[in-house]
N, C-alpha and C positions, 0 to 999 in steps of 0.2 A: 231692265226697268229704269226709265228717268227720274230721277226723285226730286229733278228742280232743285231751287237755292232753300235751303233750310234756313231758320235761322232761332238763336244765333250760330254764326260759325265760329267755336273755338280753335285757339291756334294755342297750345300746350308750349311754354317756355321754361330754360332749366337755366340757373345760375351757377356763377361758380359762388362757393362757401360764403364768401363774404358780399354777396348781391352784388360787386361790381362790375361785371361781366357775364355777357350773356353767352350758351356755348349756342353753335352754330344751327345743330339739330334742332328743327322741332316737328310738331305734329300737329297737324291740322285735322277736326276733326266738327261732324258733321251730326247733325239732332234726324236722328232716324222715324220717321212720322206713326204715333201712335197704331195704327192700325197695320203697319209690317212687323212692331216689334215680335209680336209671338215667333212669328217666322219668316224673320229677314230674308231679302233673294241675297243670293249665293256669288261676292265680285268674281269676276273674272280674273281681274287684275291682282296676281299674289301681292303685293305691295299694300293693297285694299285688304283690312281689317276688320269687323267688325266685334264692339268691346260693349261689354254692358259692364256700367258705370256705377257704385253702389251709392249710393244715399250717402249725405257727407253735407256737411256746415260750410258755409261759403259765405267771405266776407269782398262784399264789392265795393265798388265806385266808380261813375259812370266820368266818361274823361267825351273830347269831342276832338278830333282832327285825324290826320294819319297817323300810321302805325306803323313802325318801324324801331332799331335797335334804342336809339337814345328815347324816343317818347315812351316806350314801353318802361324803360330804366329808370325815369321819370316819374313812372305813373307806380311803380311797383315800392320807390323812394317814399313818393305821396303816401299812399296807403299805410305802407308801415310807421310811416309819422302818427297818424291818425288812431292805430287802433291803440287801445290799452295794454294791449298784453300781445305780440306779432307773434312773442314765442309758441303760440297755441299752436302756428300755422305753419303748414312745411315750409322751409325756409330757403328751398334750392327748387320749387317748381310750381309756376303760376300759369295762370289761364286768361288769355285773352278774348274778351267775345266782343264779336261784330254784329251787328245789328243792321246795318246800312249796305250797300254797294258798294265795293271794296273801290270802286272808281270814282264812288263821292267825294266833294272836296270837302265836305264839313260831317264827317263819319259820327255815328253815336257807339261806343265801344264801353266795356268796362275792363278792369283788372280784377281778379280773383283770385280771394288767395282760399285753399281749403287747408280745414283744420284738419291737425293732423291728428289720425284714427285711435 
């Protein structure tokens, strides 16, 4: 089954303890269309996951260009500047969502941080 581009596409990034490095791994992950979730089809690809994600408080901020190590670190900087209280929010793994074509030159993305449970 083709499921086309979802959107947005999240890309799951982890820090090290003190947000100044990003580790290498991450995970990209993909908004499964309301009418599969009952009963998603089956990847093929063991590598291919599918995860159901629980309800949870999400603080954003919409940023615009590419996405990569130093603007994510940037944008993840930002945000923590910004909220009142970051301690709410896990502090070693955020969420980036894309919105655009990952080939556009002027992308609409955000940073995400969730609160922690």
């Amino acid at each position: 089954l083709y499921l086309g581009i979802t959107i947005p596409i999240v890309t799951i990034v982890h820090t090290n303890e003190s947000q100044s490095e990003m580790r290498q791994a991450v995970t990209v992950a993909y908004y499964l269309p309301e009418v599969l979730q009952d009963q998603p089809p089956h990847p093929f690809d063991s590598d291919i996951i599918i995860e159901e994600w629980p309800s949870t408080i999400v603080y954003s901020r919409s940023f615009r260009g590419i996405t990569n190590e130093d603007s994510i670190m940037r944008e993840i900087n930002l945000l923590a500047e910004i909220l009142e209280s970051p301690e709410l929010c896990l502090q070693d793994t955020f969420i980036i969502a894309g919105y655009t074509n990952p080939a556009a030159a002027n992308r609409h993305n955000e940073i995400w941080f969730l609160q922690r449970p």
